[in-house]
VEXDREN-2710 file (C-alpha; in Angstrom, 1 decimal):
% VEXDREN-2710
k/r/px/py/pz
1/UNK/83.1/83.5/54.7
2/UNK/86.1/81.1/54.9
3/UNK/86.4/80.1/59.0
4/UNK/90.2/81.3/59.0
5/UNK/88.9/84.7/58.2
6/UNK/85.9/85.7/59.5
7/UNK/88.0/86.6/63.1
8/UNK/89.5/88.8/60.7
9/UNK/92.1/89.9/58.0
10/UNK/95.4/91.7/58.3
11/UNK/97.5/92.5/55.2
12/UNK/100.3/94.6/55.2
13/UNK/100.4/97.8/53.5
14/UNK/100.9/97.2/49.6
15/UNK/99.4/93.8/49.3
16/UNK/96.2/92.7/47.9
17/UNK/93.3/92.0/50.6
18/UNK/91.2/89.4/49.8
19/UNK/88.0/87.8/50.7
20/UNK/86.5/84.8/49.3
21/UNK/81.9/84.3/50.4
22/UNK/80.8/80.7/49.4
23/UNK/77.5/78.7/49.5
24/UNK/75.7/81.8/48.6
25/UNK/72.0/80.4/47.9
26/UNK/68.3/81.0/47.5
27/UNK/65.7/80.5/45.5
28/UNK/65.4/82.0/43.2
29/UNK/69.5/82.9/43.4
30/UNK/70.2/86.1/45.4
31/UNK/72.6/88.7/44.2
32/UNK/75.8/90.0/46.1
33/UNK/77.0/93.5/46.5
34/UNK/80.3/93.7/48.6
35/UNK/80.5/97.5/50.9
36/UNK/82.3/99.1/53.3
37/UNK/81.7/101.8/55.9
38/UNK/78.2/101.8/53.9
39/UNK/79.4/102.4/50.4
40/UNK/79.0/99.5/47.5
41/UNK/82.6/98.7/45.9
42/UNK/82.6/99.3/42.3
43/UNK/84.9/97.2/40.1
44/UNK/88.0/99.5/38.8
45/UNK/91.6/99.1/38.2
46/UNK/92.2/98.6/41.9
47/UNK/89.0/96.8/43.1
48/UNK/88.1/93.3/41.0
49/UNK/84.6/91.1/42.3
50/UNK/84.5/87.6/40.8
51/UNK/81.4/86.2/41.0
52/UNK/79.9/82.3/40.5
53/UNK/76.5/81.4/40.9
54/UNK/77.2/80.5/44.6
55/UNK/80.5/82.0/45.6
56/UNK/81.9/86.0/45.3
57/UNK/85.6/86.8/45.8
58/UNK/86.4/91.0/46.6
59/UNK/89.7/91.9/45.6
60/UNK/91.8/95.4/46.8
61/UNK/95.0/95.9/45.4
62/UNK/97.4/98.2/46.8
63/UNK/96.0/97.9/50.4
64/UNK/96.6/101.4/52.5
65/UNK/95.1/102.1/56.2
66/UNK/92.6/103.8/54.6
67/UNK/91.3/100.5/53.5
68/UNK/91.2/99.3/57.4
69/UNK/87.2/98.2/58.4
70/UNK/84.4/96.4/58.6
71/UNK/84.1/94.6/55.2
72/UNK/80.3/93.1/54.5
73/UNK/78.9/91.2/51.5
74/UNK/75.0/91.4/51.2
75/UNK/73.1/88.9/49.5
76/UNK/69.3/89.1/48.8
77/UNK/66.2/87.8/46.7
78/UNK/62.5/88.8/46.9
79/UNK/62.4/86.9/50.5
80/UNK/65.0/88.3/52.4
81/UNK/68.7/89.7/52.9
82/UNK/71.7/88.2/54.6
83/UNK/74.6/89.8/55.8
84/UNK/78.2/88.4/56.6
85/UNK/81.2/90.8/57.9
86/UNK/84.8/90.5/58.0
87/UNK/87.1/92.8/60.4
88/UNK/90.4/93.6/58.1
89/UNK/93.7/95.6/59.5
90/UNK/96.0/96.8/57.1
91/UNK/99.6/97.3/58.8
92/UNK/100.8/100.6/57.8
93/UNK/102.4/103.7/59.1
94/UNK/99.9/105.8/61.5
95/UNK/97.4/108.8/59.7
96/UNK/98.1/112.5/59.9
97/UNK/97.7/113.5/64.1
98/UNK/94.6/115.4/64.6
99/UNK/94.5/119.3/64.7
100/UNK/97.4/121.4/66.3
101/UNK/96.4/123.9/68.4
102/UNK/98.7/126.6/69.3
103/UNK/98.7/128.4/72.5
104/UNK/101.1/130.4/75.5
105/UNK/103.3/132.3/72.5
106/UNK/105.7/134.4/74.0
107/UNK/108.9/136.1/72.2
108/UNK/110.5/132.7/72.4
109/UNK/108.2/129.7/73.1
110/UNK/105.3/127.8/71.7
111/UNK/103.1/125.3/73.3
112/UNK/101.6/122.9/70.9
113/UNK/98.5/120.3/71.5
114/UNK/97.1/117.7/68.9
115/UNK/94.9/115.1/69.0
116/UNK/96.1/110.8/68.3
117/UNK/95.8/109.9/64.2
118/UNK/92.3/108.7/63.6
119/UNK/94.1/106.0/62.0
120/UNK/97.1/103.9/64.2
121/UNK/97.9/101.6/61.2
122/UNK/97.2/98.7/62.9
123/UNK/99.5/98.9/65.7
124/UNK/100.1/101.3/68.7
125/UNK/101.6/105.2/68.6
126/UNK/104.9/104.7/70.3
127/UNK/105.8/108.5/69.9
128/UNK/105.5/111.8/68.0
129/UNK/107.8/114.0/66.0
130/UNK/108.2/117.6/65.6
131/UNK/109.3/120.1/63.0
132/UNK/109.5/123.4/62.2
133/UNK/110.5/125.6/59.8
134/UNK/110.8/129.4/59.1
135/UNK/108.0/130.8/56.7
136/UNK/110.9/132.1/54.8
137/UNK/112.6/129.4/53.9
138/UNK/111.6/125.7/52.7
139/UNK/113.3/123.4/55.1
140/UNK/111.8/121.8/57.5
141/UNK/114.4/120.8/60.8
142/UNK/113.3/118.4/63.7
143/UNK/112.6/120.0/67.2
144/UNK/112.1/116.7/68.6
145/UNK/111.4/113.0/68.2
146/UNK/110.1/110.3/71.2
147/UNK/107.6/112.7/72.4
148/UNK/105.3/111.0/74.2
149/UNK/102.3/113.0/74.8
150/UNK/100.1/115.4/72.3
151/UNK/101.6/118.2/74.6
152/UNK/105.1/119.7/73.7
153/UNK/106.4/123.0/74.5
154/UNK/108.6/124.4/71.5
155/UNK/111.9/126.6/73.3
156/UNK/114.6/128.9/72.2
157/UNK/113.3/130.2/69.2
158/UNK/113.5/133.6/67.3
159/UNK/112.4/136.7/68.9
160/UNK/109.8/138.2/65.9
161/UNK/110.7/135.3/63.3
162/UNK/107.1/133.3/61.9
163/UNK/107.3/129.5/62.0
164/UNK/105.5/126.5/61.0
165/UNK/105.4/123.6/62.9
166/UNK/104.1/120.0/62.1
167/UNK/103.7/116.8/64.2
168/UNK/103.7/113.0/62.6
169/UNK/102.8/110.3/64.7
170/UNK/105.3/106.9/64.6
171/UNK/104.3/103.6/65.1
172/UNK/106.1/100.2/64.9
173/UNK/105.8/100.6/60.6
174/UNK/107.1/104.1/60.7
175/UNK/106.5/107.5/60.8
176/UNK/103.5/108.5/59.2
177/UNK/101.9/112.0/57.4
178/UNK/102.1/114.9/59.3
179/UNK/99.8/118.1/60.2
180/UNK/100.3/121.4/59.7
181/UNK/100.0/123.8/62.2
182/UNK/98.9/127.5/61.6
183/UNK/102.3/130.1/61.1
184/UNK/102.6/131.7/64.5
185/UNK/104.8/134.8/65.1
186/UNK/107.1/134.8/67.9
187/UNK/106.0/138.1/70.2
188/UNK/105.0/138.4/73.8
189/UNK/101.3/138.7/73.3
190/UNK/101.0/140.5/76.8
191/UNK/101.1/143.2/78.5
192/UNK/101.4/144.9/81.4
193/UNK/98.8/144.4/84.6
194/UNK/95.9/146.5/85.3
195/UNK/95.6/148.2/88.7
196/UNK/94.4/145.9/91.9
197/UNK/91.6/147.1/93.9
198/UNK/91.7/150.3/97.0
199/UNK/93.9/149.2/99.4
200/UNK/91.6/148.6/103.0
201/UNK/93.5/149.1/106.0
202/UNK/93.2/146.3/108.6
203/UNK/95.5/147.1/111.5
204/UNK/97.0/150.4/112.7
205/UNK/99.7/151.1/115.1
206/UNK/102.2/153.9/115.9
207/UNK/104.8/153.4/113.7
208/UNK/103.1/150.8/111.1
209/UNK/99.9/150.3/108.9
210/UNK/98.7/146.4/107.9
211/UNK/97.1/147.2/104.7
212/UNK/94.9/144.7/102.5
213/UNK/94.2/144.3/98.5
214/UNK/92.7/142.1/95.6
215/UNK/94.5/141.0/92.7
216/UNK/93.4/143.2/89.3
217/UNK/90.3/142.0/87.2
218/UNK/93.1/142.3/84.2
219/UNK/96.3/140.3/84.8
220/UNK/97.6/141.6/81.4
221/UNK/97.3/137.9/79.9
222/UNK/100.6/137.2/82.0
223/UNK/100.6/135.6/85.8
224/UNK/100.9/138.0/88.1
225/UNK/104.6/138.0/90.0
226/UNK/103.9/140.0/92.9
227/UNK/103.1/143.6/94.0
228/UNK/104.4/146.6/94.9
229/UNK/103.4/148.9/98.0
230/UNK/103.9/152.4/97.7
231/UNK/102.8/155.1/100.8
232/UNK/103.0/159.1/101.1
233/UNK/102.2/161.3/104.1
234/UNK/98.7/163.4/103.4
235/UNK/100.6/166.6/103.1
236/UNK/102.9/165.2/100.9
237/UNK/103.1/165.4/97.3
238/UNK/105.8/162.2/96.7
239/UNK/104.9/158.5/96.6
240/UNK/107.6/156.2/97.8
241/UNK/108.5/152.7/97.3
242/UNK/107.6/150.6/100.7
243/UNK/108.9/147.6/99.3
244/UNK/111.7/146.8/97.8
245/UNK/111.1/143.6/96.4
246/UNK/107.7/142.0/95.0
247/UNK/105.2/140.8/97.6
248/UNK/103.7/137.4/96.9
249/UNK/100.9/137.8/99.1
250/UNK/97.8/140.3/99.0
251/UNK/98.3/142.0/102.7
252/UNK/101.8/143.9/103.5
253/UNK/102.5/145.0/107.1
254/UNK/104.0/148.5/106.2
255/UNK/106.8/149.3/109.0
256/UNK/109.4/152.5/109.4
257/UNK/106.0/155.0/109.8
258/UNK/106.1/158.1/111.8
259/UNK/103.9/158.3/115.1
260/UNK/100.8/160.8/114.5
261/UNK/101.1/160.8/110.4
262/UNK/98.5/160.2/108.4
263/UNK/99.3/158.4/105.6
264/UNK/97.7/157.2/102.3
265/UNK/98.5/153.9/100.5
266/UNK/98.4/152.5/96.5
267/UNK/99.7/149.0/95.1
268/UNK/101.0/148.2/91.8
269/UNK/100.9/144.6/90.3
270/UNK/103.5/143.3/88.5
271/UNK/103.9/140.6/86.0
272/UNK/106.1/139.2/83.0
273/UNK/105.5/142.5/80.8
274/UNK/106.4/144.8/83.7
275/UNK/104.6/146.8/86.7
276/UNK/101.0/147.8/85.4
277/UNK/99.4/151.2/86.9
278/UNK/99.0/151.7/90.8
279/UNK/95.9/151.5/92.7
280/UNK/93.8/154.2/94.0
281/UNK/95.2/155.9/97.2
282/UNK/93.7/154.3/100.7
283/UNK/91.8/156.6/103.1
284/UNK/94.0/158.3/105.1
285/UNK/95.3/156.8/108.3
286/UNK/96.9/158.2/111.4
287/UNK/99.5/155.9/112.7
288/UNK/98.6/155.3/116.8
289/UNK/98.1/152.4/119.0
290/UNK/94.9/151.1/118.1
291/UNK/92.9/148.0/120.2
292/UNK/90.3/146.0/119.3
293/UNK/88.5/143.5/121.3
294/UNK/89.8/139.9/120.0
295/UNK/88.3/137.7/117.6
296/UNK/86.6/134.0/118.2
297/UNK/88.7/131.2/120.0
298/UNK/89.9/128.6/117.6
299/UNK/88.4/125.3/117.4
300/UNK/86.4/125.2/120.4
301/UNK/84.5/121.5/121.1
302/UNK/82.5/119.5/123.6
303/UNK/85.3/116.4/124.3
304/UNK/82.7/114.8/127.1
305/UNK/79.1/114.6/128.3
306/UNK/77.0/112.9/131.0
307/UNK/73.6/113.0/132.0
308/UNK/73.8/116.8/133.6
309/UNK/77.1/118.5/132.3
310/UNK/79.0/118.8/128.9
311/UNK/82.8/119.1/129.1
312/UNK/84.5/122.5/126.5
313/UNK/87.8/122.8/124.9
314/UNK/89.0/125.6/122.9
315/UNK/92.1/127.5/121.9
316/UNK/93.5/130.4/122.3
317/UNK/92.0/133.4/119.6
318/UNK/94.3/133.7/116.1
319/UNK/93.7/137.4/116.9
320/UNK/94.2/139.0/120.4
321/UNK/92.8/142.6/119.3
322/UNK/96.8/144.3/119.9
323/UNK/96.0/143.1/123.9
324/UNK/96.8/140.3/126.2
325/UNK/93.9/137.7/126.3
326/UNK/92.6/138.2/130.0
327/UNK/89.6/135.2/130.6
328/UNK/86.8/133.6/128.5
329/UNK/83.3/133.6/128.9
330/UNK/81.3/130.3/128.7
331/UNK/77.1/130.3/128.1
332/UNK/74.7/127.8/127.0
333/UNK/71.4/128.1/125.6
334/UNK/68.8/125.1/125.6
335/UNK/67.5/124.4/121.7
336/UNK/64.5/126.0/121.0
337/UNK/65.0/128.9/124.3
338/UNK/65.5/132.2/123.0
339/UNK/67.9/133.2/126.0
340/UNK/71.4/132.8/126.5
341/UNK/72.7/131.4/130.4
342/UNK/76.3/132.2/131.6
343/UNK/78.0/129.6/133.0
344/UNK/81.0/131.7/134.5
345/UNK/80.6/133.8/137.2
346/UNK/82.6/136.4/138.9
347/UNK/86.2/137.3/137.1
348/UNK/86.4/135.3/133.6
349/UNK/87.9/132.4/133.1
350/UNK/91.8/132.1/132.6
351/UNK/92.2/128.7/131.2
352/UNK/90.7/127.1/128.4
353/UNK/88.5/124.6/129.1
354/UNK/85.5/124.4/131.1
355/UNK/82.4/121.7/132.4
356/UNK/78.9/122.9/131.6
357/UNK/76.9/121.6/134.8
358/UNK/73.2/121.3/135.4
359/UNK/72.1/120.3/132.4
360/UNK/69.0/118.4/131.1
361/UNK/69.3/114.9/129.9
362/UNK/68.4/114.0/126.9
363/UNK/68.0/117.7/125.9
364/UNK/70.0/119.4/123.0
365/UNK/72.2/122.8/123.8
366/UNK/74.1/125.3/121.9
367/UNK/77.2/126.4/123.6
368/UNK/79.5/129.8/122.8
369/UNK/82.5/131.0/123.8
370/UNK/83.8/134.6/124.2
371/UNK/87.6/135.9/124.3
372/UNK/87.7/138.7/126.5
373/UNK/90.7/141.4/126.5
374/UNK/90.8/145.2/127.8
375/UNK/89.3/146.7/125.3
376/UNK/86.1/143.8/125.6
377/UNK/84.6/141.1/124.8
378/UNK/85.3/139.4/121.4
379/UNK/83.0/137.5/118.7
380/UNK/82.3/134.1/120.4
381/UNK/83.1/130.6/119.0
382/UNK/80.0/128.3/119.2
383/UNK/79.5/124.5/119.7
384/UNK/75.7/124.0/118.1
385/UNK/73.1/121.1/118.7
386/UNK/75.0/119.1/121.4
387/UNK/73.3/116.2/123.1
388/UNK/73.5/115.6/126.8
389/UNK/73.6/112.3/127.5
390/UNK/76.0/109.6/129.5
391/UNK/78.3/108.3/127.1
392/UNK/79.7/104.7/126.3
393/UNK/82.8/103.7/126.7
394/UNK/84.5/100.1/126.6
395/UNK/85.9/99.0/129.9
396/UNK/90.0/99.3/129.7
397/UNK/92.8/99.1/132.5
398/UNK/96.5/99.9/132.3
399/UNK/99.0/97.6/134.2
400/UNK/102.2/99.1/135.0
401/UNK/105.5/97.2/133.9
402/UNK/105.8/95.6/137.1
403/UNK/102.4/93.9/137.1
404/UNK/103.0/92.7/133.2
405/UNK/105.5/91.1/134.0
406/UNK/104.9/88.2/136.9
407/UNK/105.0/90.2/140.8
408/UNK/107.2/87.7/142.9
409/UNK/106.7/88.3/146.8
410/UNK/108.0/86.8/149.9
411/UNK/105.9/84.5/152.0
412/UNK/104.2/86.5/154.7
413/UNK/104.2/89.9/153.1
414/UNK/101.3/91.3/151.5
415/UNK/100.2/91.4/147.9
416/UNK/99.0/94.5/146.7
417/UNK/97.5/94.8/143.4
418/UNK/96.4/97.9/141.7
419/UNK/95.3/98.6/138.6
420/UNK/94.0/102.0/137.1
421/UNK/90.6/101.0/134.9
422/UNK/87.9/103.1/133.0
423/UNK/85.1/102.6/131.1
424/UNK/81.4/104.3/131.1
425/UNK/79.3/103.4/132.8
426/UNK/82.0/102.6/135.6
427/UNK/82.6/99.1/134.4
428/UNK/82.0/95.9/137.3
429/UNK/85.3/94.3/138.4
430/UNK/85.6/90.9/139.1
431/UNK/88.9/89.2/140.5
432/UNK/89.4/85.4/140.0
433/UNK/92.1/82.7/141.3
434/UNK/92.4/80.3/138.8
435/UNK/88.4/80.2/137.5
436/UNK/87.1/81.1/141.3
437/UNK/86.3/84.2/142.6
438/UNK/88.5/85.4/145.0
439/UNK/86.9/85.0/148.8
440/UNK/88.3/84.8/152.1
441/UNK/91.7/86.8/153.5
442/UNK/91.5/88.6/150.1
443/UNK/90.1/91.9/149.9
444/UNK/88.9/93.8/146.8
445/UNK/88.1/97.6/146.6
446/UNK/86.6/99.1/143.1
447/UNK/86.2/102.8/142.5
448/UNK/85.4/104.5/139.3
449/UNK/89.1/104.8/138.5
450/UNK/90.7/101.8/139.9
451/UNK/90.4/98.5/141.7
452/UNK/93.0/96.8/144.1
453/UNK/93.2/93.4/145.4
454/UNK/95.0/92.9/148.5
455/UNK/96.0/89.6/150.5
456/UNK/97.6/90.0/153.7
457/UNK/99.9/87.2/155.1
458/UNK/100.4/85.3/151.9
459/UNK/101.5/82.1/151.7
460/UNK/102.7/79.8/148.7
461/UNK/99.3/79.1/148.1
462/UNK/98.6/82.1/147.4
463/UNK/100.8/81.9/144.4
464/UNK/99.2/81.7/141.1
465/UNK/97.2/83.5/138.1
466/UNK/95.2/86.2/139.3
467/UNK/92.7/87.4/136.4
468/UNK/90.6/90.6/136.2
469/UNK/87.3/91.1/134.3
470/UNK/85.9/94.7/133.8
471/UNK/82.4/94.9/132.3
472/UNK/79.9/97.3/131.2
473/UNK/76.9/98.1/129.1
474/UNK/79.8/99.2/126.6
475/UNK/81.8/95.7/126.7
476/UNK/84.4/93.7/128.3
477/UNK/87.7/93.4/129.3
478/UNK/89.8/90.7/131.2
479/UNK/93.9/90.6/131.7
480/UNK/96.0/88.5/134.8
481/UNK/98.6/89.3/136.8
482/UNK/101.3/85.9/137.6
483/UNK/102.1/86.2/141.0
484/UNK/105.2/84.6/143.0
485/UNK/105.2/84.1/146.5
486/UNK/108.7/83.0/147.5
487/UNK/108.1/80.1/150.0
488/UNK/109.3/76.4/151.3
489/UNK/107.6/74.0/148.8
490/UNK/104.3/72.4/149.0
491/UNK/104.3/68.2/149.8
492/UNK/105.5/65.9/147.0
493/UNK/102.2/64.0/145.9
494/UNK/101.7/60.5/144.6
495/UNK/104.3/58.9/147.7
496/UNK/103.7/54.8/146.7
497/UNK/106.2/51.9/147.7
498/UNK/107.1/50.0/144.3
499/UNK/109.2/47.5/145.1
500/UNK/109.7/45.3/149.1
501/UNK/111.9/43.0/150.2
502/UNK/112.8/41.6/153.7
503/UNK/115.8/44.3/154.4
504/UNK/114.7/47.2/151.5
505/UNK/111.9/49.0/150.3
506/UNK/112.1/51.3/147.0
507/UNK/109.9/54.4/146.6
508/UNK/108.2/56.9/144.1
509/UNK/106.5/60.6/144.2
510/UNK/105.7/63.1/142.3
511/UNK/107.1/66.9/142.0
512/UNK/105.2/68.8/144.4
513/UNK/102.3/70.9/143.0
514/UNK/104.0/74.5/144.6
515/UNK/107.3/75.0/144.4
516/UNK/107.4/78.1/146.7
517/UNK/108.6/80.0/143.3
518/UNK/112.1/78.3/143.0
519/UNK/113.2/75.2/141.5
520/UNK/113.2/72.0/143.8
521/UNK/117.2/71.2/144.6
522/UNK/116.8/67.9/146.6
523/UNK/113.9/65.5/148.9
524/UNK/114.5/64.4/152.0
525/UNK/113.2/60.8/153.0
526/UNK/112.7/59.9/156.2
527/UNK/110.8/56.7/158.0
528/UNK/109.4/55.4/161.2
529/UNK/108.3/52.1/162.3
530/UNK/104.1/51.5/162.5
531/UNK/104.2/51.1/166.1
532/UNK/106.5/54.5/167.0
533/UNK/105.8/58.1/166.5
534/UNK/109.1/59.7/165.8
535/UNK/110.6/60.0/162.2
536/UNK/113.8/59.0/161.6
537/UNK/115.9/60.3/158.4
538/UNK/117.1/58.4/155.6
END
């Protein structure tokens, strides 16, 4: 196959494709048979083969998308076959879209799904184009162009008219062949709901009734919109509306009741065809004050352990049984014991949290917790397979803003440094000056919640970096604190005569090394002779 080709062909639509194989050879000579997709071209007005003894050209006139594929010439003899394939496009307008489906038909709108053109023409779908027209009548008019999906919801069309619709798909040649869709009649193919299930009451009180309901097994082939509650007094013969507009929801709080009434209840579901039949009546209820004892507490957890207790959290019930919460009731039971231990004595417990002492290390406990009201004690919330055990935790401190930034003192006051710290196990505190531990007139005291460093007396050499390290089995931690001590200066170092004469002598020093935490302003330079004792100023 020539080199420029064998990548592959494209031809636009109309042309002639053509494909030249050379240096076809054997012994004894093969023959050639040119296919595609499987089937051997036959030579006809459209299709022409010239053949040499070596060489076979394939001609197509007239070249469609249809003649877009994999185009092979086969040569054989007695000892064997060989195949050679060429790729050809043919750059053409797209094929028909696949199938329309037609679904959602209501008295005035049609949703409409197809599938992309087996065939793109060589080039991308940009967009699709709809049409419809009346089964009455001939012409077609466009619904709309640029669509960009195979999704497109048809609108604003005749109430019990019958349409046809079609779809082409448009690529950069032009629009293509369409498909036809099915005629579709333009009714509301629904109806009205079926009845939802007995109402179940869930919560009575003197003057109203919480009722409860699911949806119907039959929606009517419409969503359902909401639902009506209707009620009517045992006695009674008339059902009244309790609602005067839908309800979204499936549980209604019906208000308004008489004390001491029994009353039954039915709901009616509604959709886009209307309000279907009602239910079947409730049981009878008599409207009273009713209590219940309340229901778990919410999210209860264990936030802490060590080796003997287990630290509980929890919130209050989501329902207090109509009567004020009055304490909580904490037990524990060991895994694998079949008994259950309460942890709080005497009156219950009023707030809501609670540390689980006395406990086994290493062992693993269920813990529940019970809501307790007038009427009893509620269904308890349970914390399951819990390990008791010290836990980790990193060292960490917290240094107020005063200590971040640097702590300036006066000379002869003392420094007082404390920092709050944590960590588990209680993490070791070291204090260091500089890269030495701190020692003499310094005093450090560590707890389990904080440590303090204090230096009585200080001087400017007590001025300096002070830096903390916390460590545990968990980690470490360091930070400093700058401290200032507002004092005279230290000595300037490095005093050396550079220059003498007979009547002058010059001299050099260096800064001091402490500047009592202000900035030097002058020196003062004073002298005595060798042989005297007093100094004398400069």
């Amino acid at each position: 196959i020539d080199p420029t080709i064998k990548e592959g062909l494209t031809v636009k639509a109309g042309d002639t494709i053509v494909i030249t194989a050379t240096s076809i050879l054997g012994k004894p000579p093969p023959t050639s048979v040119w296919s595609k997709g499987g089937k051997d071209f036959k030579v006809s007005e459209i299709v022409h083969i010239e053949k040499t003894p070596t060489s076979s050209t394939l001609s197509v006139k007239y070249a469609t998308r249809k003649d877009s594929g994999e185009y092979t010439i086969t040569a054989s003899n007695p000892f064997g076959t060989k195949e050679e394939s060429v790729r050809v496009k043919v750059l053409d307008v797209p094929g028909p879209p696949g199938p329309i489906e037609i679904s959602n038909v209501s008295s005035e709108k049609v949703t409409l799904n197809w599938t992309p053109p087996a065939e793109d023409g060589g080039s991308p779908i940009k967009s699709y184009t709809i049409e419809k027209r009346e089964t009455s009548r001939l012409l077609w008019t466009l619904v709309a162009e640029d669509v960009p999906s195979c999704r497109y919801v048809a609108s604003k069309l005749i109430q019990g008219n019958e349409y046809i619709f079609r779809v082409s798909a448009v690529n950069q040649y032009g629009i293509g062949e369409p498909v036809q869709a099915e005629p579709v009649k333009m009714v509301d193919s629904f109806g009205p709901p079926g009845p939802p299930t007995k109402p179940e009451v869930t919560n009575v009180t003197r003057n109203t009734v919480t009722i409860g309901w699911k949806r119907p097994a039959d929606d009517g082939g419409s969503e359902i919109t909401g639902y009506f509650v209707e009620r009517k007094e045992k006695k009674g013969l008339r059902w009244i509306r309790a609602t005067k507009k839908p309800i979204s929801d499936l549980r209604h709080k019906v208000t308004g009741l008489n004390e001491g009434i029994e009353y039954e209840f039915r709901v009616s579901a509604e959709n886009k065809a209307g309000i279907g039949p009602p239910s079947d009546p409730s049981q009878p209820v008599l409207t009273k004050d009713v209590a219940y004892v309340p229901g778990p507490p919410s999210n209860p957890r264990v936030v802490d352990t060590t080796k003997t207790t287990a630290s509980l959290t929890w919130g209050k019930p989501h329902y207090d049984g109509g009567l004020d919460i009055i304490g909580y009731i904490v037990e524990h039971r060991k895994k694998g014991d079949e008994n259950w231990i309460k942890d709080t004595t005497g009156t219950a417990l009023r707030i809501t949290e609670f540390v689980v002492a006395n406990l086994q290390s290493g062992e693993r406990y269920n813990f529940k917790i019970s809501a307790v009201n007038a009427e009893g004690v509620g269904e308890p919330a349970q914390v399951e397979d819990v390990e008791i055990k010290e836990r980790e935790m990193t060292p960490d401190f917290e240094l107020d803003a005063e200590l971040r930034r640097t702590l300036v003192v006066r000379a002869g006051v003392t420094i007082r440094i404390f920092v709050p710290i944590k960590g588990r196990p209680t993490p070791e505190v070291t204090w260091f000056k500089g890269d030495i531990p701190v020692r003499g007139r310094a005093t450090v005291e560590n707890t389990d919640s904080y440590t303090f460093l204090l230096i009585p007396d200080c001087t400017k050499y007590d001025a300096g970096k002070y830096t903390m390290c916390l460590e545990n089995v968990a980690g470490k931690k360091s930070g400093f604190v700058n401290v200032r001590v507002l004092d005279s200066p230290g000595p300037p170092i490095n005093l050396k005569a550079r220059e003498v004469t007979k009547d002058s002598v010059t001299i050099q020093w260096d800064m001091p090394m402490i500047d009592g935490g202000s900035r030097i302003t002058n020196y003062i330079v004073e002298k005595r002779e060798s042989t005297r004792k007093a100094y004398a100023t400069v």
